[in-house]
N, C-alpha and C positions, 0 to 999 in steps of 0.2 A: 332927251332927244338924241341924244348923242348915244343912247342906248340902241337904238333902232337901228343905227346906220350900223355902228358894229355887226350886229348880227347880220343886216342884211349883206353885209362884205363878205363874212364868213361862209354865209349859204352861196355866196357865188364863188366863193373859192372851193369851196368842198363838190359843189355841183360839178364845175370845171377837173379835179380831179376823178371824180365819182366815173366823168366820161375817161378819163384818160387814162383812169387807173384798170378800166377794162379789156385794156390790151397792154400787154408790155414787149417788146418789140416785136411788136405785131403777131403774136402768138396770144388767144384770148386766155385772162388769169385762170379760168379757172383748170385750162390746163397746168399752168404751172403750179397752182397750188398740189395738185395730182403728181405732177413732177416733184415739189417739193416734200410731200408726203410718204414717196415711195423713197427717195434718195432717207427721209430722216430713216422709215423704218430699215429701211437696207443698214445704214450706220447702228440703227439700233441693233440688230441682228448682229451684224459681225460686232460690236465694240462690246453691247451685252449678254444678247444669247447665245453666243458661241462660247464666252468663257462660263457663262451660269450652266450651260448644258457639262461644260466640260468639269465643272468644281462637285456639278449632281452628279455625273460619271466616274468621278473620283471618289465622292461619298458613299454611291451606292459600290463601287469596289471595296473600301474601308468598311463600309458595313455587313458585306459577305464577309472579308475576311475576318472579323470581327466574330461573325457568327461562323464562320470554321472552327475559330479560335477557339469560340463558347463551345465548340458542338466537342472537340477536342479534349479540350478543359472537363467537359461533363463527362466523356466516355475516361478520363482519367482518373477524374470523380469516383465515378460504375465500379473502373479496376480496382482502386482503393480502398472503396467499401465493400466491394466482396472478396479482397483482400483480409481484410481487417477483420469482418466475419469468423472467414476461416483461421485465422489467428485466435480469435477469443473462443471460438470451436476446442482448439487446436489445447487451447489455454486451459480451459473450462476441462476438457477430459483431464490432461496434463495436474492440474489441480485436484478433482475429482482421484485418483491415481494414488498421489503425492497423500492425501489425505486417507487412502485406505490404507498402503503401506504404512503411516506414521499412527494409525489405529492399532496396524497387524502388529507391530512394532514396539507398541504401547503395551498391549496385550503381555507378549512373549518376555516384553522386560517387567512387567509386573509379575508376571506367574517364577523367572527367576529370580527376583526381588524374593518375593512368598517363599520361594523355597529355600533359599539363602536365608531368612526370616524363621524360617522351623525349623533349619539348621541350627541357626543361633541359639532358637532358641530351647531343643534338643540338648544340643553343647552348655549351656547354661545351665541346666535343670541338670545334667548329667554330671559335672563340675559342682555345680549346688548340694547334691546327692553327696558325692564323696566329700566333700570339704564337712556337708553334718557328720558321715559316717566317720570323720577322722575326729571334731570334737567329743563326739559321741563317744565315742574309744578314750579321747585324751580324761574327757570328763567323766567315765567309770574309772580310769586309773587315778585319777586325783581320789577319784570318791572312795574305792578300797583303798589307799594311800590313805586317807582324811580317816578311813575307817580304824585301816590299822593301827595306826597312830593314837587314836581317842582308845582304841580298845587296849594298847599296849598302857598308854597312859592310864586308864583305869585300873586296870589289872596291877600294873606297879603301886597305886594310890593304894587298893582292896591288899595285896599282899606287905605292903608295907603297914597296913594300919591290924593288920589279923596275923600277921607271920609273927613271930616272936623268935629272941634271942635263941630259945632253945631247938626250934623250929631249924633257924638258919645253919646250925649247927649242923643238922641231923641233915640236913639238905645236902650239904658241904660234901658231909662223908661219905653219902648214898653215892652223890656225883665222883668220890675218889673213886668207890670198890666197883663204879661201874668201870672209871678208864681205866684200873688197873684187870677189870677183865677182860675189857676189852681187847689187849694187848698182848 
């Protein structure tokens, strides 16, 4: 029981406000609620959208210059690589060049090499040539030398084994009456 009376207290106090709460000094609420709603968004405005708009106006500048930067950066890029292009261009003949002179080059020192080479070896055959033609010579004078020699030595073996006492004799005097005609 004591439930009942509660509530019905409360419903007479809430009524009681309900009425009174529909004017407040004597301006009906629901204008003020209208007042109260334009002041929050007015505050909202100036405390948040004026720095949000101004942090987006700051961003969207950082973000141009950003894309200047990019745009910049990339025509630096551009220069670079038609740069560099013209360097491996530049390179590539340069190379190209480099590699025919050290062909031309190659060539011209082989062909003097070669002929230095048939030089030599001209000079060699020609030097080879006289150095036979001097054994050649040394080795017929040993060999009539080797000849004379065996032929004198036989011939003295032949005349001492066939000459006789009487012989050498007769030799002897033949040899005087020549020197003394001779003379």
């Amino acid at each position: 029981m004591i439930l009942p009376f509660r509530s019905t207290t409360l419903l007479f106090l809430f009524r009681d406000e309900a009425e009174h709460a529909e004017k407040f000094l004597g301006i009906p609420l629901t204008i003020w609620q209208i007042v109260n709603l334009v002041l929050f968004l007015g505050i909202l405005i100036y405390f948040v959208a004026k720095p949000m708009a101004a942090a987006f106006r700051k961003r969207q500048i950082e973000i141009e210059q950003r894309g200047q930067e990019a745009e910049k950066r990339r025509a630096e890029v551009e220069r670079l690589s038609v740069e560099i292009q013209e360097r491996t261009v530049r390179l590539e003949r340069e190379i190209e060049e480099i590699r025919r002179e050290g062909i031309a080059e190659g060539q011209s020192a082989r062909a003097a090499l070669l002929e230095r080479a048939e030089q030599e070896a001209m000079r060699v055959a020609r030097e080879a040539a006289e150095e036979i033609e001097r054994r050649l010579t040394a080795a017929k004078l040993a060999l009539r030398q080797t000849a004379a020699d065996l032929t004198a030595s036989a011939a003295v073996d032949i005349v001492s084994r066939e000459v006789t006492d009487e012989d050498r004799r007769r030799l002897v005097l033949e040899s005087a009456s020549r020197v003394k005609a001779t003379r």
